[in-house]
N, C-alpha and C positions, 0 to 999 in steps of 0.2 A: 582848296589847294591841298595837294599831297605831299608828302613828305618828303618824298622821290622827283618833286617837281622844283626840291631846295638843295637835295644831297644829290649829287652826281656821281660818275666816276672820279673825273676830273678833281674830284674835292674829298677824295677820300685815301687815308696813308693805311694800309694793311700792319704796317709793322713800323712803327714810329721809333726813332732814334734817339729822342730826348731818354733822358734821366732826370732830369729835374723839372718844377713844375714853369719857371721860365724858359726853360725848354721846349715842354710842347705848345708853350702858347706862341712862340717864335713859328713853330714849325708848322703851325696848323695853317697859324697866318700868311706863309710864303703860300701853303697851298690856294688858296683861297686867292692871291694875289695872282700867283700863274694861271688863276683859271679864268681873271680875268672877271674878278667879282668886287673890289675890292679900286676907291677912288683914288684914298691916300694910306698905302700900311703903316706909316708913321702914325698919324693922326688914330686909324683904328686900335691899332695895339694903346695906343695913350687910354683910348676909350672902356679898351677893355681890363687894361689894368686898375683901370679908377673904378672899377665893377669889384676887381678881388680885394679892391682895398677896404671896401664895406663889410662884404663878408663873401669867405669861400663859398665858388661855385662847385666844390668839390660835396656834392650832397651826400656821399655815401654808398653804402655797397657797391662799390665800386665805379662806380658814374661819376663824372666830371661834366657840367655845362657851361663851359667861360661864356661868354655873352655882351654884345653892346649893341646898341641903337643907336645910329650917326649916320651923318653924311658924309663921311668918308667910304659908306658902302655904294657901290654902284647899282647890284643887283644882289635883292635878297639872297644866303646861301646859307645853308650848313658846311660846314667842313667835319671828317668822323678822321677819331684817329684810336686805334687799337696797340695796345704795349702788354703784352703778355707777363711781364716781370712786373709790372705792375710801377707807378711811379706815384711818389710822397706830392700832394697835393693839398695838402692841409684840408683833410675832408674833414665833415662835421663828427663821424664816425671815428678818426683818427689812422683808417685802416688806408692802403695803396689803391690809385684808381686805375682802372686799366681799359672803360671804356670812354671816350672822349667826343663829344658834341660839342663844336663850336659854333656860335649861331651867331651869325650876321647880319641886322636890323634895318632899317633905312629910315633914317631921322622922315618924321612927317608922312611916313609912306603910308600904303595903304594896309591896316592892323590883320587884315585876313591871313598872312603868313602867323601871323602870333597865334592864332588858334591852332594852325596845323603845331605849330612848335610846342604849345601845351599839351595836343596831344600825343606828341612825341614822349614827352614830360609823365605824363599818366603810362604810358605802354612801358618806359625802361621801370615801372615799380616791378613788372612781371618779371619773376626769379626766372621762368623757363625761358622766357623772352630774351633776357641778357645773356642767358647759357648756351643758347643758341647763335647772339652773338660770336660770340670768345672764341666757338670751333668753325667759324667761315673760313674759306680759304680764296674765295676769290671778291671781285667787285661786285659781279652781277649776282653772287649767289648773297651778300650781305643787301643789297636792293632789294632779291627777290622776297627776303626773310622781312623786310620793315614792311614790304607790300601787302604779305599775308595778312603779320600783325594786324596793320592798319583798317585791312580791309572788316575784320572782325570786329576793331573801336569803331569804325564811321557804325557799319551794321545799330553796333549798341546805342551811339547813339542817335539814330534816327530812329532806334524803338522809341527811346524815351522822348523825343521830339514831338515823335507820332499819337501819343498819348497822353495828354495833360493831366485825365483825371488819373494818370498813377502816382505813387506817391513812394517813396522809402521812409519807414518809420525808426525813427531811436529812440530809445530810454540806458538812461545814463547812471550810474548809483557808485557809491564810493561808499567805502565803513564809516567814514566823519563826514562826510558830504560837503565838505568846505572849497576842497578844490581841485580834486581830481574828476570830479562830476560836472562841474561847470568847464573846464578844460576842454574835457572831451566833446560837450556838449558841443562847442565853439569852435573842435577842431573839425568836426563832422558838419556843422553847419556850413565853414567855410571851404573845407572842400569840396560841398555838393554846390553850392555856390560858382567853386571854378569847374566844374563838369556839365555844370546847365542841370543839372537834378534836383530835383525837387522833394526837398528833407523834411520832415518836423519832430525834433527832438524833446523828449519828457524827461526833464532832471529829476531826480530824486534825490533831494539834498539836505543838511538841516534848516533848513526852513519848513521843510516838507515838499510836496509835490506843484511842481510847476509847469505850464504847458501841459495838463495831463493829455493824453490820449483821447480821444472818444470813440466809438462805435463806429462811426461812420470814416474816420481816419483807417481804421485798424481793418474794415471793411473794403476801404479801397487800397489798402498797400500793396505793392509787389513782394515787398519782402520787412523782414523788421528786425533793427541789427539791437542787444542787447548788452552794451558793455557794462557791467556792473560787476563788484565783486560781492557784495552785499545780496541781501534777498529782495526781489520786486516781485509785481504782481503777474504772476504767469497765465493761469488759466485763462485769461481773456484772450491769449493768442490761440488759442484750440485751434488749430487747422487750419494756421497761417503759414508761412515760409519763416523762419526765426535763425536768427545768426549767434549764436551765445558766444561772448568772450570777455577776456580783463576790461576794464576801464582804462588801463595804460595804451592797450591796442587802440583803442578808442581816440585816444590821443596822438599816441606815433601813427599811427597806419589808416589814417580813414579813407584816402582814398581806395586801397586792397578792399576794406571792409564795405563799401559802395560799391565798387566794381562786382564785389559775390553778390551781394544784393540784387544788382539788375541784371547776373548775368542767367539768374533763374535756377541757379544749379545748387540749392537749397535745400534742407530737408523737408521738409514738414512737422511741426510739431504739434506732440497730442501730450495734456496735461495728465499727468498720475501723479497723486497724493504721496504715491510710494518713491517715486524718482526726489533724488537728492535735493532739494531745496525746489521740490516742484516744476524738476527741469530734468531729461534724463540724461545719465552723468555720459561725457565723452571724454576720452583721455588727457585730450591738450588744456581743459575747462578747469579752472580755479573750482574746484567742488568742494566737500567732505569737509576736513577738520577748518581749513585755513577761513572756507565761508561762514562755516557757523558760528567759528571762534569771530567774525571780524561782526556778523550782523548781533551777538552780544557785544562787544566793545565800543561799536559805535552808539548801541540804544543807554549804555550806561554812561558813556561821556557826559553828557549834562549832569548827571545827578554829581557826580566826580568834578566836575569844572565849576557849578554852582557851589556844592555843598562844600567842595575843597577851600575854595574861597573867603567862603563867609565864616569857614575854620580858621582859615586866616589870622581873618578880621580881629576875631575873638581874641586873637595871640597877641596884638597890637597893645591890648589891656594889660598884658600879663599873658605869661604863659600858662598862670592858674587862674587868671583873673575869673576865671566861668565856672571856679568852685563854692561853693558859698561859705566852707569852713578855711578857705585861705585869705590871708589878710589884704591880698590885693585883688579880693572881689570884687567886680562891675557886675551891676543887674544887665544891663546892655551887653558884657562878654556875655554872659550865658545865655540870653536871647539867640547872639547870633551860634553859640554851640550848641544849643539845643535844636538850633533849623537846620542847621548846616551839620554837624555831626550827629543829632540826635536822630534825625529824617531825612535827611536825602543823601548824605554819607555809608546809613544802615541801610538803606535802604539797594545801593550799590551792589552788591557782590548777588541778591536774591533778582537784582533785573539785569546782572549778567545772565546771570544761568537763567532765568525767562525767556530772554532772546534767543540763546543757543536752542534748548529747548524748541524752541517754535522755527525755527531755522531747518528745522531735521525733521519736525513732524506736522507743521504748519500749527493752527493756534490752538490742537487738543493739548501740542505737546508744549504748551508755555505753563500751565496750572502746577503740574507733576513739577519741572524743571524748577519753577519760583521757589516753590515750596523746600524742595530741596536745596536750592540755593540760599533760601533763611535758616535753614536747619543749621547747614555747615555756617555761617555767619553768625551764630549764635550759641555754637558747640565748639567755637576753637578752631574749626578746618579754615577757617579764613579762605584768600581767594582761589588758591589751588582747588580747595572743597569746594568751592563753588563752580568752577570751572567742571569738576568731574559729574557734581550735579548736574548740571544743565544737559551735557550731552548724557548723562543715564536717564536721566526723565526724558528726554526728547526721542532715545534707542526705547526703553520703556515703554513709550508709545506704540511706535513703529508695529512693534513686537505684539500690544494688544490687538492694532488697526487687522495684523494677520489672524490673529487669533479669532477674532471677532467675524472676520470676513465671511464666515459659513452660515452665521445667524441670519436668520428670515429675515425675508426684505422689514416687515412690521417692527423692525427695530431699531432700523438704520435712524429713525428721531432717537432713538434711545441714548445711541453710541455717544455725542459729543456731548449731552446734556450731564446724565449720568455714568454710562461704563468706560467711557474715558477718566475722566475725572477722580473717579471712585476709585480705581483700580490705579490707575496710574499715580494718584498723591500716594496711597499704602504703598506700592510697590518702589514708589522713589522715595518714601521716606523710611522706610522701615530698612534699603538698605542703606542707606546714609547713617542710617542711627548705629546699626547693629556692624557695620562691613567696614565703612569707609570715613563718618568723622575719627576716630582715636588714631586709627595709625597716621592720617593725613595730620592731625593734631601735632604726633610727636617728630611725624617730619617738617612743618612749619617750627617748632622748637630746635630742632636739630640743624635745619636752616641757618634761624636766627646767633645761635650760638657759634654756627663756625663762621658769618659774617664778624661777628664781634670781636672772635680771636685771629681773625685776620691780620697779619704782618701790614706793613706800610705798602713794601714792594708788592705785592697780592693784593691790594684796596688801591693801586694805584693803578695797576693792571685792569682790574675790575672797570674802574670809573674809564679806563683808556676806550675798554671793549664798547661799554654802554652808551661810551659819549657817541663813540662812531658809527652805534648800529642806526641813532637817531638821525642820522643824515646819508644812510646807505639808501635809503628811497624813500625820505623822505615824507611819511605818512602813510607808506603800505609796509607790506608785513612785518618784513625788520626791525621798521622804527616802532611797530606797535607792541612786538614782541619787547623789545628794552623797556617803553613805558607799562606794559603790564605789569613786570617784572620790580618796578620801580614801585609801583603803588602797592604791590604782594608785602613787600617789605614795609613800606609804611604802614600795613595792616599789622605786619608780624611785631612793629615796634623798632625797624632798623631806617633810617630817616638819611644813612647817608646814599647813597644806591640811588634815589631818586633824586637827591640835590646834582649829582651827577648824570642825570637822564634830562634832567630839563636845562642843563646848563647846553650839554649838547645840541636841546632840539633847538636852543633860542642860536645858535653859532650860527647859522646855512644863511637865514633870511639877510640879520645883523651884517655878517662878512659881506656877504652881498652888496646892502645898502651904503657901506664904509668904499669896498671898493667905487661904487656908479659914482660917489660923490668925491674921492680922491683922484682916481684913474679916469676921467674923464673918455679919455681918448680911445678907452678898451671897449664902449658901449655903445650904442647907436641911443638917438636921440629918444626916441620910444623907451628903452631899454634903464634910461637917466630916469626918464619919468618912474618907472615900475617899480625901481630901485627905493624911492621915496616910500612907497609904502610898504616896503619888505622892514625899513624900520619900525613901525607900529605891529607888525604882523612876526615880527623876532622880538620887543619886549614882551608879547602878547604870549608866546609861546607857543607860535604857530607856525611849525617849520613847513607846510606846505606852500609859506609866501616865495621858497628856495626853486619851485616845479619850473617856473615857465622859463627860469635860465637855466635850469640843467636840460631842459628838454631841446631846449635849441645850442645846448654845446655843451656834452654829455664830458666829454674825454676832456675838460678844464675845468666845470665845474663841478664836478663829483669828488673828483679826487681833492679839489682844493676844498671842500666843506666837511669832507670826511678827516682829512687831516684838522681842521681847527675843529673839528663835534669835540674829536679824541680828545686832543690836547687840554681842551676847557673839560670835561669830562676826570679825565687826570689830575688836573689843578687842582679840583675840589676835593679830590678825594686825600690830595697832598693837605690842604690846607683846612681838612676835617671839619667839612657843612656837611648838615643833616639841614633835608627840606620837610618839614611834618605837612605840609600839604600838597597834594595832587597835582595842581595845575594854578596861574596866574600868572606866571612869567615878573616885570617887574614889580607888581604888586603884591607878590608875598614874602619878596628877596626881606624887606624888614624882616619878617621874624623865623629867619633860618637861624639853624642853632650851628653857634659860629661865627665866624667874622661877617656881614655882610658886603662891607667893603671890600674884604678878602675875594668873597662869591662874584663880586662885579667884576673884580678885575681877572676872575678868571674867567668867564663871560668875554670880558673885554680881551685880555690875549689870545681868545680863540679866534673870535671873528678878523680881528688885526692879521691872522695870521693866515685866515682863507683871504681878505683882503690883499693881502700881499702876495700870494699866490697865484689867484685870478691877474692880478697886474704883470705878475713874470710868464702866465702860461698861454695868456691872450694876448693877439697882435693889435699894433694904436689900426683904428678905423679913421679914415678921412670922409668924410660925409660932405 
């Protein structure tokens, strides 16, 4: 069935009257009733408004599809209505919709119109698609425009019909791999699902590798989409069709990102050691500082989450209990400060700069970067030094890899065993020693001291900035930048700064879980469920438990977590907690220095406060 076999003239308003969003759903419906579509308009308008009481059909950039299924409809129909000024719709985006699909179902009928309607549904993501909308001027020339469209979707998909054994391949990667990987993973899954495509996605996550790819996958794909912001394994797509972008696109846009996929219009990609993280760089591509900086932050997280921990722990004893010349020595505190601080704490800042390193020059350039990165870890440059390590060992590299390039083939064994190595440790350490720990030294000192002589209003401001950047997205750049930033400090010996960054990151999930379980009537029954485990996933200190409701209601929930990040962020810094450990969420809050109680409840007035929020800025749902 076509599209054009549901939308008529007769069913179509060029210039819609409404101003508000019960407006055009009044006005769509008279259409549809004079055309003699339509059994009972009372009955259907009831049907359709119990659709917007779920949730807005107003999906965004500018599209509106109100919709119901019933036997009040006579004959399956679309009704289209176009408003130039654009009218408040309570879209997901929060923005004015000005193209309008009304789609009328027929309880029991036969589902073959649902397909044409879906792919109605897939054609309005096309930006040129709508654009060309918006400038129609008449009936037949808006028919002739959805004709063409269509004609070009059916096309597509009777290739993919026509061909079983093709396939679209994904691989999914996030810097913590906790849940921006699995997200996408699942939003691309279920959209090739609604397309009739045939997907198979490889997460690359902390667990490691799942679903991996094989040979014979990557052999028969059409195309292979690559959300990741992190480093994955490139060279095996040598002379494949390869799609490179964020991991968030992965998530909002996967049908865009399948439709390029099978539309064939792809590049091809060839692997060079030399291109930016083994991929060559394109403008719109998360590349250079932000990737290399995130594939170190994510491979040091463990050593940080573990080691920070069981720092902790030790503290539980005493706060010197893990010295042996203080009177409140435990053999057991120093066990766990010697695993946890002594090794995988030190260990931290030299498998940052590892990773960057190896990010930028693949794994010659991880040896030079490590190295450097203990240098500074153990001369005072703490994690700035390490930081500038990793990417001079990894640039270090690069820079030999050219150098080297002229040497007769009989040496190419040579390069990664020995003149990588050999050259690249001297060249990273020697300027680390001589160039770059002392001065990075006395601005880590220089740091630390204007922290400390910080006013109240200035360390309240501080903790307002850090609380909120933890909840500006959540687990990508922003919030990694405040957590860096947080743990610099507890390197440098300043402990409030980060009691104030994890206070923050615990607010998103927490607020969340307080509202699904007060506000009932703001969530959808799924949405209750989810909420459940945003509590273990906010004491935990994992604010990516916050994703999958900002993602489905950006413009109410963003605003309402960034407000209580800040606010608990603020509190602490009012109420003078230092956090000496990295990460654990409720299980380190004992031994912050400070009130703990104080830390809870500032914790607790942040999330109350996104809780409260989400209740004022979300409408009740009738389910």
């Amino acid at each position: 069935m076509r599209i054009t076999e549901l939308l008529r003239k007769d069913t179509i308003i060029l210039n819609l009257k409404a101003a508000t969003k019960n407006e055009v759903i009044d006005e769509l419906i008279d259409k549809l009733e004079k055309a003699g579509k339509l059994n009972n308009k009372e009955e259907f308008k009831k049907a359709i408004l119990k659709r917007e009481e779920q949730f807005s059909t107003g999906v965004g950039d500018g599209i509106a599809i109100p919709h119901a299924k019933t036997n009040a409809v006579k004959i399956p129909a679309i009704a289209f209505g176009y408003s130039k000024a654009g009218i408040d719709y309570d879209s997901l985006d929060g923005k004015p919709a000005h193209l309008f699909f009304m789609i009328a179902g027929k309880e029991n009928g036969n589902d073959e119109h649902l397909e044409t309607l879906s792919r109605l549904s897939a054609m309005l993501m096309n930006e040129d698609f709508r654009n060309k909308i918006m400038n129609i001027k008449t009936e037949n020339e808006l028919l002739e425009i959805i004709n063409k469209e269509e004609k070009k979707k059916m096309k597509k998909e009777k290739s993919v019909n026509n061909n079983k054994d093709e396939i679209i391949l994904a691989v999914t990667a996030c810097p913590t791999g906790i849940a921006h990987t699995y997200m996408a993973a699942d939003s691309l899954k279920n959209k090739a699902k609604e397309m009739g495509v045939n997907i198979k996605v490889e997460t690359n996550g902390s667990t490691g590798i799942k679903n991996r790819l094989t040979d014979e996958d990557i052999k028969r794909a059409k195309a292979i989409i690559v959300a990741a912001d992190t480093k994955v394994e490139m060279a095996r797509f040598e002379g494949k069709r390869v799609i490179k972008t964020s991991v968030t696109q992965g998530i909002r846009n996967p049908g865009v990102l399948i439709e390029k996929a099978l539309s064939g219009e792809v590049p091809v990609y060839h692997h060079d050691d030399k291109d930016s993280g083994g991929f060559k760089i394109q403008k719109k591509e998360k590349t250079g500082f932000y990737k290399h900086l995130m594939n170190g932050v994510s491979n040091m997280l463990p050593f940080v989450v573990g080691g920070g921990i069981l720092i902790a722990l030790s503290f539980m004893f005493g706060i010197k209990a893990f010295d042996p010349n203080d009177p409140s020595f435990h053999p057991f505190a120093k066990l766990l400060m010697d695993i946890g601080g002594g090794s995988a704490f030190s260990l931290m800042i030299p498998i940052l700069a590892g990773f960057i390193g190896m990010s930028i020059a693949d794994r010659p350039g991880f040896a030079p970067a490590m190295v450097g990165g203990f240098i500074a870890a153990n001369n005072g440059a703490g994690f700035l030094g390490g930081l500038i390590a990793g990417f001079l060992g990894g640039y270090i590299v690069l820079f030999l890899k050219k150098t080297f390039a002229k040497l007769p083939s009989s040496f190419e064994g040579l390069k990664p065993v020995l003149l990588y190595p050999l050259f690249g440790i001297f060249l990273t350490g020697a300027i680390m020693l001589l160039v770059i720990v002392n001065p990075v030294k006395s601005l880590n000192l220089a740091m630390q001291n204007w922290l400390n002589s910080m006013g109240t209003a200035n360390k309240i401001l501080l903790g307002l900035i850090l609380g909120g950047m933890m909840a500006v997205d959540m687990g990508g750049p922003i919030n990694k930048a405040a957590f860096t930033f947080g743990i610099a400090m507890i390197e440098a010996g300043n402990f409030s700064p980060h009691a104030a960054v994890m206070a923050g990151g615990m607010v998103p999930p927490l607020g969340i879980a307080i509202a699904t379980t007060i506000f009932k009537n703001r969530f959808t029954k799924s949405e209750r469920e989810a909420g459940k485990t945003c509590y273990i996933m906010g004491a935990s200190f994992i604010t990516e438990g916050a994703i999958p409701f900002a993602a489905a209601d950006p413009s109410r929930v963003i605003p309402s977590i960034i407000t209580g990040s800040a606010i608990a962020g603020a509190l602490s810094m009012i109420f003078n907690i230092g956090l000496p450990a990295p990460h654990g969420g409720i299980f380190v809050i004992p031994i912050v220095k400070g009130s703990p109680i104080l830390y809870v409840l500032a914790i607790l007035i942040g999330s109350v406060v996104t809780a409260l929020m989400l209740a004022l800025l979300k409408k009740p749902i009738n389910e």
